[in-house]
C-alpha positions, 0 to 999 in steps of 0.5 A: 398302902403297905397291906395292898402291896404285900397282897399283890405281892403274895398275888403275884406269887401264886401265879407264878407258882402256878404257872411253875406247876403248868410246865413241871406238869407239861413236862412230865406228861412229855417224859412220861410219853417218851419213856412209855414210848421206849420202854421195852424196845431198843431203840435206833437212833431215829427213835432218839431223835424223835424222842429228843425233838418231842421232849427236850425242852430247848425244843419246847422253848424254840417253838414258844419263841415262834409262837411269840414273835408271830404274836409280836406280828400280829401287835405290829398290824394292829396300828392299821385298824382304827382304836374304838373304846368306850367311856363312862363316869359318874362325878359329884362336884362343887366348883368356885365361880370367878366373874368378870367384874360389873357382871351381876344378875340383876336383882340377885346377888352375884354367885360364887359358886356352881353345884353341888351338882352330879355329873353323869356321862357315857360314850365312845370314842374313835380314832384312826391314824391317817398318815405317820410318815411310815412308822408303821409300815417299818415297825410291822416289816420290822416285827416279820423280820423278827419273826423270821429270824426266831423260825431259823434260830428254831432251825437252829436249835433243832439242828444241834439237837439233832447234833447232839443225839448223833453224838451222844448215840454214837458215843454209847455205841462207841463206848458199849464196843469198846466194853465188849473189846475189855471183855474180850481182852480180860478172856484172853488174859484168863486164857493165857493164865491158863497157859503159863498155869499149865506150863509152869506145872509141866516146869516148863517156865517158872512162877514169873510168868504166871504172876505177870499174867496174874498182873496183865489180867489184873489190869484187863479187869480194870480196864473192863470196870472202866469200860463199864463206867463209860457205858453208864456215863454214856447212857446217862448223857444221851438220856440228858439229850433226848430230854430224860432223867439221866438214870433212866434205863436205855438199850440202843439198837446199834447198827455200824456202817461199815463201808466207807466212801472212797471220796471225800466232799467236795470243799467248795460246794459244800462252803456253797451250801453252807452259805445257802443252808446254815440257819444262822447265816438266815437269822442273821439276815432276818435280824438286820432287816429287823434293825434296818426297819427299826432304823426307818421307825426311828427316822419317820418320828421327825415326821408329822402324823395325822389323826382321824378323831370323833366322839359321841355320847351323853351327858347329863345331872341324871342317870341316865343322861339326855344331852347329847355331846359329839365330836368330829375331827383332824389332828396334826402332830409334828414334834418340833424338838424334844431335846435332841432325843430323836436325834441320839436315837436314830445315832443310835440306831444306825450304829446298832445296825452297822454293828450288826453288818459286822456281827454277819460278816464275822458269822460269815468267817465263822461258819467257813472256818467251821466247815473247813475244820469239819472237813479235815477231820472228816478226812482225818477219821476217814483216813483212821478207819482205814489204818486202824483196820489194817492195824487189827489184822497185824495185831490178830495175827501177832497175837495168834503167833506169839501164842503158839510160839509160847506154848511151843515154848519158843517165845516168851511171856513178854512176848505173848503179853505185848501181842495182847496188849497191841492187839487190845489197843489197835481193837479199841482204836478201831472202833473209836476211829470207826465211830469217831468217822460217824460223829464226824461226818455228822458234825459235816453235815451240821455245818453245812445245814443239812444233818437232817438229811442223816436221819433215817426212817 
């Protein structure tokens, strides 16, 4: 027995080595579709999403798991057909004879043994559930529950995968501003090196100024490396996102909205449409009617169930057998005790599902509390876009001041640096409040179930 195990062990491995190659190959021809497919372009952020439903594999699972459950349904249906096999058997047997006593042949000794004899038999046998108190009407309502729930927990998925490219897109398009605004920032500082260069050689101001612009343009050229950083890492998550190798060469085709709506949405429809569209909420629904037909299930076992049954075949000493052998009938099965098993399982099953009743009434609370939080930071963004861009006007104008006192020689270095430190500051601010509007807005629209309206063609 110990060498059939380790064959069937080893069997074993070998299959599941290649179904790891089937889906290793699976995905690369996915990935080797989607790089060919963004190679050479930029690419908008509806070819991200596209890229990111094609390839990730959270995608690929979701769909597998609808495959699943509808197969799940079509086990569910097949109690209602009747059950139609075949049999055969070849047996070589001796059995020992055990007569009444005073029973004896006359004029022959008494047997005490039949056979050896062959024992050949062939047939099929038919069997059709009447009636089973409805266990398979709840079990098959059950299994399209589970079906329903598994297609919106794919929703689900497809919804903070998209979710997920919005962020990550816009993050990169943040992040290759904000690198822009550094380069722009340490061209300022080399300008206004320039400048103290020139003045201090005219003896105009003294070496002080030109190392604390040295020292501004030192930390401008760092402040650019670490912009740079951030690109590299941006790109690298939404490469992850889309379902590629993060070291994968990407360039985006940016386009910024830069007008705003005046008004936000309404709170209350939008907690209406939440509670309308959201996947989870549906899931949710779909699972408790799962478990309230289990729970029927379970409660149609204290009933009895009536089979239709019959048989025919042959059997016979030879190989091909003459006498015919048939059967044709009604069963009933009721189940009288079982030591309290089906009793602990119904327990059981209702408290699955009053803990299920309270998981929909806590994801209820949840997702308000998301929308709501989703809202104000709509809000809060909404309202950054519009104080960081009154912001960049001051600090240009303050910058541009500060320059022609300075090389007028009525203002001072630190003057002229501080203007270009705010002026670097309220620029990156503003274009992280003008794309932290865009990522909350769609964090909004996932909340209330509907990001997918955002994509455009």
């Amino acid at each position: 027995m110990i060498p059939f195990r380790k064959k069937s062990t080893g069997r074993r491995a070998l299959v599941r080595f290649g179904i790891l190659l089937s889906v290793l190959g699976w995905f690369t021809a996915l990935q080797a579709a989607a790089l060919e497919d963004a190679a050479d372009r930029a690419l908008s952020l509806s070819d991200c999403i596209k890229i990111a439903l094609e390839t990730s594999p959270v995608s690929r699972a979701a769909e597998k798991a609808v495959l699943a459950a509808r197969e799940a349904v079509g086990e569910s249906r097949a109690p209602y057909y009747p059950e139609l096999g075949f049999q055969a058997r070849y047996a070589h047997w001796q059995q020992r004879a055990f007569l009444p006593s005073g029973l004896s042949l006359p004029g022959r000794p008494t047997p005490t043994l039949i056979g050896p004899t062959d024992d050949w038999m062939a047939g099929i046998k038919l069997r059709f559930t009447l009636f089973d108190s409805g266990e398979r009407r709840a079990l098959y309502q059950a299994a399209l529950a589970r079906k329903g729930a598994v297609e919106e927990e794919k929703s689900r998925v497809r919804q903070d995968l998209i979710l997920g490219v919005f962020q990550g897109y816009y993050g990169m398009a943040a992040a290759a501003e904000i690198l822009a605004v550094a380069e722009k920032n340490l061209a300022r500082a080399g300008d206004h090196l320039r400048l103290a260069g020139e003045r201090k050689e005219a003896g105009a101001v003294s070496k002080a100024d030109v190392l604390r612009v040295e020292v501004e343009k030192a930390n401008a050229e760092l402040a650019r490396v670490r912009a740079e950083s951030l690109v590299r890492r941006a790109k690298g998550n939404l490469n992850t996102i889309m379902g590629l190798p993060a070291e994968r060469a990407l360039e985006l085709d940016i386009i910024r909205e830069e007008t705003i709506p005046e008004d936000l949405p309404d709170l209350s429809a939008a907690l209406g449409q939440a509670l309308k569209n959201r996947p989870e909420i549906k899931a949710a629904e779909f699972r408790l009617e799962s478990l309230k037909g289990g729970l029927s299930a379970v409660k149609s076992t204290f009933g009895p169930k009536i089979r239709a049954e019959g048989s025919y075949g042959r059997r016979d000493t030879e190989f091909f057998p003459d006498d015919s052998e048939w059967l044709a009938g009604v069963s009933l099965e009721w189940p009288l005790f079982t030591g309290y098993y089906r009793r602990h399982r119904l327990a059981r099953a209702e408290a699955e599902f009053s803990k299920e009743e309270a998981e929909v009434r806590q994801l209820l609370l949840k997702v308000r509390q998301e929308v709501w939080t989703a809202h104000s930071q709509l809000h809060e963004t909404r309202t950054a876009v519009q104080t960081t861009g009154t912001a960049v006007l001051q600090a240009e104008e303050s910058m541009r001041l500060a320059r022609e006192r300075y090389e007028a020689g009525a203002g001072t270095v630190t003057d002229l640096l501080d203007a270009q430190t705010a002026l670097a500051r309220s620029q990156a601010s503003r274009v992280e409040a003008l794309w932290d509007y865009q990522v909350s807005r769609a964090v909004f629209k996932r909340s209330i179930g509907e990001i997918e309206k955002e994509i455009r063609p």
